[in-house]
MARTOR-207384 format. One record per atom (N, C-alpha, C, CB): residue number from 0; residue in one letter; atom name; z, y, x. Coordinates in steps of 0.001 Angstrom, whole numbers. Glycine has a CB too. Example, Ala and Ser with C-alpha at 12.3 -4.5 7.8 and 13.67 -1.06 7.14 Angstrom:
% MARTOR-207384
BAFI,pos,code,site,Z,Y,X
BAFI,0,a,N,7800,-5690,13190
BAFI,0,a,CA,7800,-4500,12300
BAFI,0,a,C,7800,-3300,13200
BAFI,0,a,CB,9046,-4473,11308
BAFI,1,s,N,7080,-2250,12850
BAFI,1,s,CA,7140,-1060,13670
BAFI,1,s,C,7870,30,12900
BAFI,1,s,CB,5725,-598,14084
This chain:
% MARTOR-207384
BAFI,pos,code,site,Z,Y,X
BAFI,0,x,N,-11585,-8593,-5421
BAFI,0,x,CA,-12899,-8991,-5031
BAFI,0,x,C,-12913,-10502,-4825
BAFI,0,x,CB,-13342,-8245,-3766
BAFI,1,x,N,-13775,-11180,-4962
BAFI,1,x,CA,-13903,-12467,-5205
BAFI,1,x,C,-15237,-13227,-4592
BAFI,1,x,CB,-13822,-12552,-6617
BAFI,2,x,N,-15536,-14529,-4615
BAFI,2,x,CA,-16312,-14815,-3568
BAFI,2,x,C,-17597,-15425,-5149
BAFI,2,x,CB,-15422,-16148,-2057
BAFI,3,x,N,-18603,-15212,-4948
BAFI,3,x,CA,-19381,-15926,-5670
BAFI,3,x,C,-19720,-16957,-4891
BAFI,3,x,CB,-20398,-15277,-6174
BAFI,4,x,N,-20494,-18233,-5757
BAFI,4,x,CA,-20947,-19441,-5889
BAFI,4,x,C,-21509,-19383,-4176
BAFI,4,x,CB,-22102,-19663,-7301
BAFI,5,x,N,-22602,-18616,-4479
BAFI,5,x,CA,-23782,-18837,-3512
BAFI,5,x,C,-23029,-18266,-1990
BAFI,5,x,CB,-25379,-17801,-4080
BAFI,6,x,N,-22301,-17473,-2198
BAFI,6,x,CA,-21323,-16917,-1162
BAFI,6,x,C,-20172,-18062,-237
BAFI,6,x,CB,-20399,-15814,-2099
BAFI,7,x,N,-19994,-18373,-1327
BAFI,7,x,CA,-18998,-19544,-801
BAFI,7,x,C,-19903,-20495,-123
BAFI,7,x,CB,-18113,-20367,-2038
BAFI,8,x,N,-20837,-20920,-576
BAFI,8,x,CA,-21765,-21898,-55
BAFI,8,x,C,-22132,-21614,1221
BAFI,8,x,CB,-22907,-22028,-810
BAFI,9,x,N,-22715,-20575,1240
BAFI,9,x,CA,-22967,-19546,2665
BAFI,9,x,C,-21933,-20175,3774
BAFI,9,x,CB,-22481,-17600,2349
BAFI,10,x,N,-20765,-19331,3017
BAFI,10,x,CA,-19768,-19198,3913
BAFI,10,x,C,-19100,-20447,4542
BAFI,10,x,CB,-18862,-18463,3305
BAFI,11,x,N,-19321,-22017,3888
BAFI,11,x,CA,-19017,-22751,3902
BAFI,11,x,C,-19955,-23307,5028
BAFI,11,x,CB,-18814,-23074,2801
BAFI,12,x,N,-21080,-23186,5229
BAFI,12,x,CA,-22447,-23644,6064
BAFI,12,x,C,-22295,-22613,7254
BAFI,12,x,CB,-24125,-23442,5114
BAFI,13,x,N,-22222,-21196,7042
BAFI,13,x,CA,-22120,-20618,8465
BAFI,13,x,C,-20644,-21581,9252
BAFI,13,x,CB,-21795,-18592,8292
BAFI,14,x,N,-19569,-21616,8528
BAFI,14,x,CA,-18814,-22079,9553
BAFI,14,x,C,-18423,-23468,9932
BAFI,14,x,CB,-17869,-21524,9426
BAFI,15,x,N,-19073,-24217,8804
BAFI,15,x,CA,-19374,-25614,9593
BAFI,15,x,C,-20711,-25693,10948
BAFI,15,x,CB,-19888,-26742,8234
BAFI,16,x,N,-21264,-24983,11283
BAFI,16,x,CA,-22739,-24979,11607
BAFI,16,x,C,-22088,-23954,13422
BAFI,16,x,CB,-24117,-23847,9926
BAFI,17,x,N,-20774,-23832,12946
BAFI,17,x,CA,-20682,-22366,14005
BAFI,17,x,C,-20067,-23689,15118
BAFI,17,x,CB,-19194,-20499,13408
BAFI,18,x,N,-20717,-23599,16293
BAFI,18,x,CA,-19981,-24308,17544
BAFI,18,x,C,-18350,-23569,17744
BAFI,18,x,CB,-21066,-24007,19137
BAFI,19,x,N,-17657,-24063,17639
BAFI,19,x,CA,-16245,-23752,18058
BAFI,19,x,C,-15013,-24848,17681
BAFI,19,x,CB,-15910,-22372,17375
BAFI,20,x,N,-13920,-24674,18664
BAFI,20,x,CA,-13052,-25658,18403
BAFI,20,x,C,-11904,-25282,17559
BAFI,20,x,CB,-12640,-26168,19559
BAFI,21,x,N,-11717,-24567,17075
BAFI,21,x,CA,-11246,-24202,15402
BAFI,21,x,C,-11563,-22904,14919
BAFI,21,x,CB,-9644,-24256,15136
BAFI,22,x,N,-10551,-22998,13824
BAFI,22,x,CA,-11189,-22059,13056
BAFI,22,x,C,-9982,-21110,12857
BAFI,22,x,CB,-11889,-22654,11714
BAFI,23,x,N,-9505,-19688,12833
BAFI,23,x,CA,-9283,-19141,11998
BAFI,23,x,C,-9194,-18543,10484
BAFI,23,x,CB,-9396,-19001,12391
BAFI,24,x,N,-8104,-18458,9529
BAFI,24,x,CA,-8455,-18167,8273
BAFI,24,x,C,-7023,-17098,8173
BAFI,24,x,CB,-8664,-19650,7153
BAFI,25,x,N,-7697,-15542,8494
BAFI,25,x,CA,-7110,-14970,8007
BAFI,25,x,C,-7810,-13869,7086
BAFI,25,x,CB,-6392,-14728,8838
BAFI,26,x,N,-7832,-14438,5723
BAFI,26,x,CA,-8331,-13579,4657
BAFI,26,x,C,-6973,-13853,3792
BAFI,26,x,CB,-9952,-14038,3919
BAFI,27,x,N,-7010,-12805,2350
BAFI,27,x,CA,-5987,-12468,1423
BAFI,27,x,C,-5666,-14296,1131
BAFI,27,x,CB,-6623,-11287,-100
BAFI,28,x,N,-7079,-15135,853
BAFI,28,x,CA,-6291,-16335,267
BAFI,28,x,C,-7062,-17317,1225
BAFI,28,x,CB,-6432,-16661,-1573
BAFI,29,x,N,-6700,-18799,340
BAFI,29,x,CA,-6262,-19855,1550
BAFI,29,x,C,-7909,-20428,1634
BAFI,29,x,CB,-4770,-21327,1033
BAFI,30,x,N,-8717,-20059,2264
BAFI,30,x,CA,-10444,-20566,2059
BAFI,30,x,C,-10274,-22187,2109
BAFI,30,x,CB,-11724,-19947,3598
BAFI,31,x,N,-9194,-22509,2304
BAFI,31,x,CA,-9463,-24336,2055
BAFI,31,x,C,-9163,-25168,1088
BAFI,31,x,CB,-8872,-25119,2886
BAFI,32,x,N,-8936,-23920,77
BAFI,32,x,CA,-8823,-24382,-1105
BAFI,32,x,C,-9977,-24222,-2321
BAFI,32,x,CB,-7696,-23856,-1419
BAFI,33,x,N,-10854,-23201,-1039
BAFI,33,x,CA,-12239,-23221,-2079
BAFI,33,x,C,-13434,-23875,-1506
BAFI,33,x,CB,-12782,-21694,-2465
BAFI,34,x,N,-13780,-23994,193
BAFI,34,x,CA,-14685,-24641,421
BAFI,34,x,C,-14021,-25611,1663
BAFI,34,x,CB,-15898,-23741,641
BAFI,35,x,N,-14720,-26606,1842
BAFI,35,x,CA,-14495,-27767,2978
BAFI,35,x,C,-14752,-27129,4291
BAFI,35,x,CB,-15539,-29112,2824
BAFI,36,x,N,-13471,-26514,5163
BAFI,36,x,CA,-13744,-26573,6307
BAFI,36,x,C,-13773,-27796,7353
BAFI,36,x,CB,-13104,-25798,6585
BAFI,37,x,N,-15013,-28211,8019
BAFI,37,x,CA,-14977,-29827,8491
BAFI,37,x,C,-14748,-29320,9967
BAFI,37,x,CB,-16610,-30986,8188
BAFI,38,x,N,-13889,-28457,10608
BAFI,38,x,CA,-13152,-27865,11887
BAFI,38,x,C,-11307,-28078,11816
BAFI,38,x,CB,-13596,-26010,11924
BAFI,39,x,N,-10871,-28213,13216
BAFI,39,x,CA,-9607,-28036,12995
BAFI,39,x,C,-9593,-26469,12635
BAFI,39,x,CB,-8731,-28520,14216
BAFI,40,x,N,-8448,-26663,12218
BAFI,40,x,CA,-8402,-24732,11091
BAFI,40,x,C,-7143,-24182,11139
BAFI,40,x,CB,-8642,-24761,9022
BAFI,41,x,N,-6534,-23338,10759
BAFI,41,x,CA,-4952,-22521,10870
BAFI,41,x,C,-5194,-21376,9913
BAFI,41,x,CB,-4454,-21810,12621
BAFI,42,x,N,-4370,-20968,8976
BAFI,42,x,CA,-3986,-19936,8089
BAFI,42,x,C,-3323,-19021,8846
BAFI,42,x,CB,-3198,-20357,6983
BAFI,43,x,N,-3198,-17882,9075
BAFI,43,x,CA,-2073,-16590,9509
BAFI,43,x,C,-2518,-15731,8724
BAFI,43,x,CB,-2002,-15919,11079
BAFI,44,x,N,-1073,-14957,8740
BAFI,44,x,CA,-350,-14142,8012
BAFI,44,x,C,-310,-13001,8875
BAFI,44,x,CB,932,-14675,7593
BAFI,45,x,N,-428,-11754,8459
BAFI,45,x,CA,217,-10322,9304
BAFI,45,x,C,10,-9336,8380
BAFI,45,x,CB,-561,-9795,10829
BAFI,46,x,N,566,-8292,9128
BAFI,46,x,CA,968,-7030,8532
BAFI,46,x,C,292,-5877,9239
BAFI,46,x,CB,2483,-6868,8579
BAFI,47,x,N,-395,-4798,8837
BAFI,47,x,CA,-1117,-3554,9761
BAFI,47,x,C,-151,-3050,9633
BAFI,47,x,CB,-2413,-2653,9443
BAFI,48,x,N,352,-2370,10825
BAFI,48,x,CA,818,-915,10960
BAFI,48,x,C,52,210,11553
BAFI,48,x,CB,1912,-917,11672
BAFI,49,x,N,139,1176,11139
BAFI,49,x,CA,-1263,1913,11728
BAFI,49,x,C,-317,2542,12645
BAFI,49,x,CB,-2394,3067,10646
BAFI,50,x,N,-1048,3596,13908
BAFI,50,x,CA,-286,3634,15186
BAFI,50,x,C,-1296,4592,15304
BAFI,50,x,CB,-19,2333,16297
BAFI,51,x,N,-963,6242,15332
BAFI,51,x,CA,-1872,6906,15748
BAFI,51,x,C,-3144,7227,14969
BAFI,51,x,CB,-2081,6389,16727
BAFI,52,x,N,-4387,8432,15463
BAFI,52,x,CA,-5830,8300,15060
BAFI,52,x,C,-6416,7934,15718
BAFI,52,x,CB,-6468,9114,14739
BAFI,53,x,N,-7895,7566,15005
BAFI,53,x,CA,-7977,7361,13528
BAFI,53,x,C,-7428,6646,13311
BAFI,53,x,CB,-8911,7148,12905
BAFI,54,x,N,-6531,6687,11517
BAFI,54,x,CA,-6164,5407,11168
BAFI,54,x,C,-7171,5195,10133
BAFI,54,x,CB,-4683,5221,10732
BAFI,55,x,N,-7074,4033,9405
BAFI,55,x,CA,-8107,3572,8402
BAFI,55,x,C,-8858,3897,7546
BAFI,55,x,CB,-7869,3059,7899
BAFI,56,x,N,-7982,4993,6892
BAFI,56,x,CA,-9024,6383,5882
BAFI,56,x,C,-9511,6914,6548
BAFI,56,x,CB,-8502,7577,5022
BAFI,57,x,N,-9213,7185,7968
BAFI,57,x,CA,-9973,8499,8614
BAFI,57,x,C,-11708,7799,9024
BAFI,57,x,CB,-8889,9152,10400
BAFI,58,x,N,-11331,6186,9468
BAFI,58,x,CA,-12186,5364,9890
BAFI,58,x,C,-13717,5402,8551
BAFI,58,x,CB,-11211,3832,10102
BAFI,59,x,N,-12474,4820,7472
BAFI,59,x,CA,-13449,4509,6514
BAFI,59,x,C,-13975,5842,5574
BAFI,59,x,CB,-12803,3371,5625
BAFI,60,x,N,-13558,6808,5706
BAFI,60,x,CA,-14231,8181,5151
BAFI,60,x,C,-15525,8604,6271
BAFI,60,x,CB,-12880,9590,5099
BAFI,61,x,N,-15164,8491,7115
BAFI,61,x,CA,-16394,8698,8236
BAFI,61,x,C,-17518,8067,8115
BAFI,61,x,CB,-16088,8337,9527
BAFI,62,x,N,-17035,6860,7278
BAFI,62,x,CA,-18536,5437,7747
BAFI,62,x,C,-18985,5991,6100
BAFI,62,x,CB,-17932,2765,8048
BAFI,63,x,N,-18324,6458,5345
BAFI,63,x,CA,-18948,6764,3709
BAFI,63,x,C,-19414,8243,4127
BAFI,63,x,CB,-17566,6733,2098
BAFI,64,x,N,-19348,8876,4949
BAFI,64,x,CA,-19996,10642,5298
BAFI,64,x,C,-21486,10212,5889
BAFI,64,x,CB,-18862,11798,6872
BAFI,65,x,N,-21213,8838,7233
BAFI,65,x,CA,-22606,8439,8015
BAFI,65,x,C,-23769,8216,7299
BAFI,65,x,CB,-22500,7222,8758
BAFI,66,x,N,-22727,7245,5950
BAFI,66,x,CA,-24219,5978,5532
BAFI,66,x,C,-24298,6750,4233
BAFI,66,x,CB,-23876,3730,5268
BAFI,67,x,N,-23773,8244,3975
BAFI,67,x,CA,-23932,8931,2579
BAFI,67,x,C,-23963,7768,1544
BAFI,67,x,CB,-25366,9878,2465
BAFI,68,x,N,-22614,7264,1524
BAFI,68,x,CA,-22451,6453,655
BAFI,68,x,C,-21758,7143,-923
BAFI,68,x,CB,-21637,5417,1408
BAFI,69,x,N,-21358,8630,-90
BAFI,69,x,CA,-20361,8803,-1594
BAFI,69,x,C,-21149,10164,-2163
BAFI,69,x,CB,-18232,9185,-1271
């Protein structure tokens, strides 16, 4: 999945525009290599382990039963 034009733009304006003293960037890739964050900023890395129910299918089959998505 990938970010379109107008998306990035978005995304670039909500978080210059957002009051805060940095930023988080934990998505799959590095967002400062596609739009100008003008905040101090930090990349992290992690790993899910799931721990118990619900775990994530159980989560995300439920929200596709609610919104009769499937």
């Amino acid at each position: 999945m990938g970010y379109g034009d107008q998306q990035l733009k978005d995304l670039e304006t909500t978080i210059n525009n957002t009051d805060c003293d940095s930023v988080i960037i934990a998505t799959p890739i590095d967002l400062n290599r596609i739009i100008k964050i003008k905040k101090p900023n930090t990349r992290v890395y992690y790993d899910l382990q799931e721990i118990g129910e619900p775990n994530l299918l159980e989560v995300i089959d439920e929200f596709v039963k609610k919104h009769k998505l499937k």
